[in-house]
C-alpha positions in Angstrom: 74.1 -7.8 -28.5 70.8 -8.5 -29.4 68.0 -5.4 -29.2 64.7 -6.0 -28.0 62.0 -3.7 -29.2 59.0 -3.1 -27.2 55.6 -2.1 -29.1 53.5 0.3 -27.5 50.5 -0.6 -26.7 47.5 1.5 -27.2 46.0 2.9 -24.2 42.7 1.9 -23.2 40.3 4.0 -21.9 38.8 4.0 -18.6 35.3 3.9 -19.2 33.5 2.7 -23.0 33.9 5.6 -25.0 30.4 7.9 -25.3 28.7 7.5 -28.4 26.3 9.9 -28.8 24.5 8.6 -32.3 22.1 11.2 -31.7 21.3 10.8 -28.1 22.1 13.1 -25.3 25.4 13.3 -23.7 24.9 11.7 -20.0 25.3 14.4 -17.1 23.7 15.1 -13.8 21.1 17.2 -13.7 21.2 19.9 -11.4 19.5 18.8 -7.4 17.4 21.7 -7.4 15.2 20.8 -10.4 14.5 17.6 -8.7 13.7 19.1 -5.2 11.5 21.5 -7.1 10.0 18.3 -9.0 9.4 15.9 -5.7 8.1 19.0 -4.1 5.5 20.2 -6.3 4.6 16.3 -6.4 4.1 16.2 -3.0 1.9 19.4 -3.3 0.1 18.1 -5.5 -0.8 14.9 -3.6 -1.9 17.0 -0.6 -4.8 18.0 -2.7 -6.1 14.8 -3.4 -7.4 11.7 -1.0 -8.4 9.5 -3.9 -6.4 6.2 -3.6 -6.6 5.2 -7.9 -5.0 9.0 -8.2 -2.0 7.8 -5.0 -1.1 4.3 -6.6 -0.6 6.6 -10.1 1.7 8.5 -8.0 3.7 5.7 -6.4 3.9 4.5 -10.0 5.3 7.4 -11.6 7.8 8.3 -8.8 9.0 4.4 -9.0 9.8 4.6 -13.1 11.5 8.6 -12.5 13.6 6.4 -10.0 13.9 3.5 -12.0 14.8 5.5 -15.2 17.0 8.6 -14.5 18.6 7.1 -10.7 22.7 7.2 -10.8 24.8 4.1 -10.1 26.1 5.4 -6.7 25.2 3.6 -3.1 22.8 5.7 -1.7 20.8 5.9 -5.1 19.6 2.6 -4.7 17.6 3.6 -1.3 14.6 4.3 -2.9 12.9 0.9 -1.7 13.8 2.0 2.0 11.3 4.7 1.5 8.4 2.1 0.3 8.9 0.3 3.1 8.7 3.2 5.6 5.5 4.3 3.6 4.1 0.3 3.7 4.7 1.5 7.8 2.9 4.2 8.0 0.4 2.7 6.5 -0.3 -0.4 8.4 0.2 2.3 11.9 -2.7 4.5 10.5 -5.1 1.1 9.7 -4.0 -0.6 13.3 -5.0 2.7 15.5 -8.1 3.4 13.2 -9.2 -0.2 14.7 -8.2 0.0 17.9 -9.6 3.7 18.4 -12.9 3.0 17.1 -15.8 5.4 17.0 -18.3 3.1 16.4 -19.6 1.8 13.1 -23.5 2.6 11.8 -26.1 0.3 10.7 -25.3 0.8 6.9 -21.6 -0.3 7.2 -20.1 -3.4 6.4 -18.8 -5.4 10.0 -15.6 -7.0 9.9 -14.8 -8.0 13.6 -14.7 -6.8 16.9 -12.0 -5.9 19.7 -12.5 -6.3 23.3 -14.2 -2.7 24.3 -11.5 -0.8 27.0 -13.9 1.6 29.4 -12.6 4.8 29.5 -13.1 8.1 31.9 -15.6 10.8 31.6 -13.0 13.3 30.8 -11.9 10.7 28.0 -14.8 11.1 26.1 -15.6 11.0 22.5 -12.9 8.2 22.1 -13.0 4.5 22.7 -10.5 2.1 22.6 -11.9 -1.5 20.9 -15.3 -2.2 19.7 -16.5 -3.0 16.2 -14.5 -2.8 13.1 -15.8 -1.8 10.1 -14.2 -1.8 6.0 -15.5 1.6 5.6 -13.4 3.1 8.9 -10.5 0.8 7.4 -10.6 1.7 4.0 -10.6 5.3 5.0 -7.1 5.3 7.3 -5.7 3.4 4.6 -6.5 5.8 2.7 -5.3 8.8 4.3 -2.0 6.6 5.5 -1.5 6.8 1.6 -1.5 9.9 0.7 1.1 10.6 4.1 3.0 7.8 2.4 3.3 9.4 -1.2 4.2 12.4 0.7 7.1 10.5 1.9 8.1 8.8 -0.9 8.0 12.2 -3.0 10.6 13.1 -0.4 12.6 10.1 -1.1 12.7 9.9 -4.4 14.3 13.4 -4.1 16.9 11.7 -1.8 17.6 9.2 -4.9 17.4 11.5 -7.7 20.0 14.4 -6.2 22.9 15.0 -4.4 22.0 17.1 -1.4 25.9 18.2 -1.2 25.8 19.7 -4.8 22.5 21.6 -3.6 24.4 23.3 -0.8 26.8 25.3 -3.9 23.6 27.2 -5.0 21.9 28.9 -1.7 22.7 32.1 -0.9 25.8 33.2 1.3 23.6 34.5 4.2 22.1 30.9 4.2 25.6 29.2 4.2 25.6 27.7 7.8 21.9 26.9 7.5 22.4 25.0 4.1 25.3 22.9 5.6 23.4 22.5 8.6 20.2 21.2 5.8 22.5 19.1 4.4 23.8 17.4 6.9 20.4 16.6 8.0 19.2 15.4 4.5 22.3 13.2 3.7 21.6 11.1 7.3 19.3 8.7 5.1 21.3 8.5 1.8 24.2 7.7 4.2 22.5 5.1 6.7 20.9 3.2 3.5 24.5 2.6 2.4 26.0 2.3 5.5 23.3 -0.8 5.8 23.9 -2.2 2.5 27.9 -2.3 3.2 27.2 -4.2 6.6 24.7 -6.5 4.8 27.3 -7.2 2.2 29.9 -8.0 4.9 27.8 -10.3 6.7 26.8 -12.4 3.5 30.8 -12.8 2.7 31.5 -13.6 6.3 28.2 -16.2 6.2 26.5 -14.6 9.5 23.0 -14.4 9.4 21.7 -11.4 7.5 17.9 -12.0 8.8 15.8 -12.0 12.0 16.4 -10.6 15.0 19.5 -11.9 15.6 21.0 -10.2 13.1 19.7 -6.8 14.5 22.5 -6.3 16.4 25.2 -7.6 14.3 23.8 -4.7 11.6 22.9 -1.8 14.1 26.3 -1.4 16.0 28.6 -1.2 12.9 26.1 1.0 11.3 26.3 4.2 14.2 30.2 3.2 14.5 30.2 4.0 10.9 27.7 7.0 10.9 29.8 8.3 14.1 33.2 8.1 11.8 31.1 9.8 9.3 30.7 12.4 11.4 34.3 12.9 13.0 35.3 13.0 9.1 32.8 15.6 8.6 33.8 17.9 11.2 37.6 17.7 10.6 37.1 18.4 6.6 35.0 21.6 7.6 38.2 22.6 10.2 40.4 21.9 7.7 38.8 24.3 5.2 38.1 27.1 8.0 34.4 26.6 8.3 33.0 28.9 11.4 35.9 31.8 10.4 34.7 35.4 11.4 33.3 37.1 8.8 34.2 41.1 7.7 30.8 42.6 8.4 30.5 45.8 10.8 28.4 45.7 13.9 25.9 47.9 12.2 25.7 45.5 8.6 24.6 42.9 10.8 21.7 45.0 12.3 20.7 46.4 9.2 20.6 42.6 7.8 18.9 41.4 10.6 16.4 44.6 10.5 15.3 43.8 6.9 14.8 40.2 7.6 12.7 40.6 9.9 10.8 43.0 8.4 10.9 41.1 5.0 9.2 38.5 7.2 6.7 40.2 8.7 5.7 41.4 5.5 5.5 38.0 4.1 3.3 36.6 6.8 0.6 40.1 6.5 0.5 39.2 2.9 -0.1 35.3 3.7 -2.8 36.5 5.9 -4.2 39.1 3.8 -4.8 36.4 0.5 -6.2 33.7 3.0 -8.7 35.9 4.7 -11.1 37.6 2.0 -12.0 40.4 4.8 -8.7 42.0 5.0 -7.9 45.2 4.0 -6.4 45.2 -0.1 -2.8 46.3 1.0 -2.4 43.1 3.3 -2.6 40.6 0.0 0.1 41.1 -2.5 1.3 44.4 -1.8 2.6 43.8 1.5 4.0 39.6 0.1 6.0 42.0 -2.5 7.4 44.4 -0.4 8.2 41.7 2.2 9.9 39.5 -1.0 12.2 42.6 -1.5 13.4 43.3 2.0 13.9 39.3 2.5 16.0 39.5 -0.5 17.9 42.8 0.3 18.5 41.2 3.4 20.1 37.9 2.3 22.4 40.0 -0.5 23.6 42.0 1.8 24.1 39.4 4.8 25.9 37.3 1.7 29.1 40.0 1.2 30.8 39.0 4.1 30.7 35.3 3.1 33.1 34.5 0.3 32.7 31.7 -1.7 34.3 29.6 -4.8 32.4 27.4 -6.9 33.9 24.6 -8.8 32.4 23.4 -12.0 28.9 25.0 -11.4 26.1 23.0 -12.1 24.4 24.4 -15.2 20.7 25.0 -15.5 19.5 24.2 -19.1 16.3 23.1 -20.8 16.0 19.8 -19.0 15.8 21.7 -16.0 13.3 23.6 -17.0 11.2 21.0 -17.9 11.7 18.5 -15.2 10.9 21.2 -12.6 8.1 22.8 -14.9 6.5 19.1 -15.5 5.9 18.9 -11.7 5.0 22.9 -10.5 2.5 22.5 -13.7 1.2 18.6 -12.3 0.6 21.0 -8.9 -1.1 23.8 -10.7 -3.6 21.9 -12.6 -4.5 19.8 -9.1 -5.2 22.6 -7.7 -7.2 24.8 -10.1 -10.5 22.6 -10.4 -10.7 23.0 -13.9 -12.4 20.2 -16.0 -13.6 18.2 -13.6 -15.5 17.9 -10.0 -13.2 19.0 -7.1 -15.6 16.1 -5.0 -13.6 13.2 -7.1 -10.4 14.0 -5.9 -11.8 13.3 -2.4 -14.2 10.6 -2.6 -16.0 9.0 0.6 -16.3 5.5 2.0 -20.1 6.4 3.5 -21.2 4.5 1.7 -19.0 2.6 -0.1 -18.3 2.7 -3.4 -15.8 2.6 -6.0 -13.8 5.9 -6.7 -13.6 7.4 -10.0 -10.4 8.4 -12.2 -10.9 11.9 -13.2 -9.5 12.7 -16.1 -7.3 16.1 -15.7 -5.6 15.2 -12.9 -4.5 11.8 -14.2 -3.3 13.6 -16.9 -1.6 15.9 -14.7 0.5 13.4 -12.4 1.2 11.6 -16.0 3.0 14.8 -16.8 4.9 14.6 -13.7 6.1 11.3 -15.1 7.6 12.8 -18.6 10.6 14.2 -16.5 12.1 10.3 -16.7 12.1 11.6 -20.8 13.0 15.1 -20.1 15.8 14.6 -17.2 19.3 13.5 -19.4 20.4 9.8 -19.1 23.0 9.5 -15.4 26.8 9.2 -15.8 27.0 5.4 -16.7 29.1 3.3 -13.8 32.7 3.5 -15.0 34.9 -0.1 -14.9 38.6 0.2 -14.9 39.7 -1.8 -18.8 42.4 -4.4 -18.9 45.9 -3.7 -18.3 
């Protein structure tokens, strides 16, 4: 009886295998250096109304984005966010025209809209008249900075996962993180929720454009955010979520006594370093003491929630210097050093071009090293042949 012999065959691996040749091994770099980055961004952009200084922003969040973004759905939402900001935008310039406060002899006219009489008790504000570049250029302006503000926020979106955030707060601010992530993950989630409809729709041939298509997009979208949802509250039932905790009547008083008195010491203190004529112990003596009982207060509110982390996410040099590059970008906007505090906020009366100061283009171009700093995403993983 003839024997047949099978040869093994070698297995193949899922994914191409890393090599390194030097480089860095690709990881995920931990959510809260990028919040801390895209929030110190944002800071930094409040400072400034200088429009040269807001397109260098839009331009570095787009290549962090573009460079250091993973290869899952709701990563890919980024260009969501540019519209919204194109939005607010166009909103700000359309009510800066229509409530018009006149224009002077020096400015430059651009049209007119029919004038609306108003009331006495409506005074001070008009609605339609003349139109002029300088009252335009300004909204646009100021709808751009608001705009970089938002974008800041989504790039965070795109860079981290809120859910792996959630593992790092405190146990006193368990139900409040969940609560913070569910709210933050709505747009991650509705971006892909619209990009699997649109897919659909271009396999089935319906129209993907117009209108028309509104409604053939918008109903499967909330039937799939509300199964989102359903999911979401049977996986926290599942895994006990709302249990009673172990604390004593009196741990939670003497919790909720320190945070509030934590608190009130942090607002004297805020008060005490805005206003120069307040007493000396109202600055940072009373923000320290209020730190510490805000902090005694969460650790002990924190010991009757008991948690389990799996596969922490490590915080290393490239989170220091992704978070550093933009607290530092912040920093140096907002310590007026090496150049005139009047360029970051230039005026349209009259009108003329605005300069590019030096150190704070410096600064957001320091914001941009952390597409160098972050590590390279987990590449997008294909199943080999059989």
């Amino acid at each position: 009886m003839a024997r047949t012999t099978l040869a093994a065959a070698p297995a193949t691996p899922v994914g191409p295998a890393p090599d390194t040749g030097g480089r860095r091994l690709p990881r995920t770099l931990h959510p809260v250096a990028w919040w801390v980055w895209a929030l110190s961004l944002a800071t930094a952009v409040s400072r400034t109304n200088n429009p040269l200084l807001l397109f260098l922003v839009l331009a570095v969040l787009g290549y962090v984005v573009t460079a250091r973004r993973t290869e899952a759905p709701w990563a890919r939402g980024f260009k969501y966010y540019l519209y919204l900001a194109l939005t607010v935008v166009a909103i700000r310039v359309v009510f800066r025209a229509v409530f018009a406060t006149g224009i002077t002899p020096h400015d430059h006219f651009l049209f007119s809209l029919p004038h609306i009489p108003t009331p006495d008790w409506y005074a001070g504000i008009q609605l339609g008249g003349p139109v002029s570049l300088e009252a335009l250029l300004s909204a646009a302006t100021d709808g751009l900075r608001l705009a970089c503000m938002l974008c800041c926020i989504g790039a965070a979106n795109t860079l981290a996962n809120p859910k792996r955030a959630l593992r790092v707060l405190p146990g006193a601010l368990y139900e409040l993180g969940v609560a913070v992530t569910v709210a933050i993950s709505v747009a991650p989630q509705l971006v892909q929720s619209v990009q699997l409809v649109s897919r659909a729709r271009k396999l089935r041939a319906g129209r993907t454009k117009g209108l028309k298509a509104l409604r053939g997009i918008a109903v499967p979208v909330l039937e799939d955010a509300l199964e989102r949802s359903l999911r979401l509250a049977a996986a926290m039932d599942s895994r006990g979520y709302g249990r009673a905790g172990t604390a004593t009547r009196r741990s939670r008083r003497i919790t909720g006594a320190l945070m509030l008195l934590g608190m009130c010491g942090l607002c004297a203190g805020a008060y005490g370093l805005l206003d120069a004529s307040a007493p000396a112990f109202l600055g940072l003596p009373a923000m320290g003491v209020g730190a510490v009982l805000c902090v005694a207060g969460l650790r002990l509110g924190g010991r009757r929630v008991t948690r389990t982390t799996y596969r922490p996410d490590p915080w290393r040099l490239p989170e220091w210097a992704v978070a550093g590059s933009g607290v530092l970008s912040a920093v140096l906007l907002f310590a007026n050093l090496g150049y005139d505090p009047a360029q970051l906020n230039p005026t349209y009366y009259p009108l003329t071009w605005p300069g590019l100061p030096l150190v704070p283009t410096a600064a957001i171009l320091l914001a941009g090293t952390a597409a160098f700093a972050a590590p390279p995403p987990h590449p997008l993983r294909k199943a080999g042949p059989a």
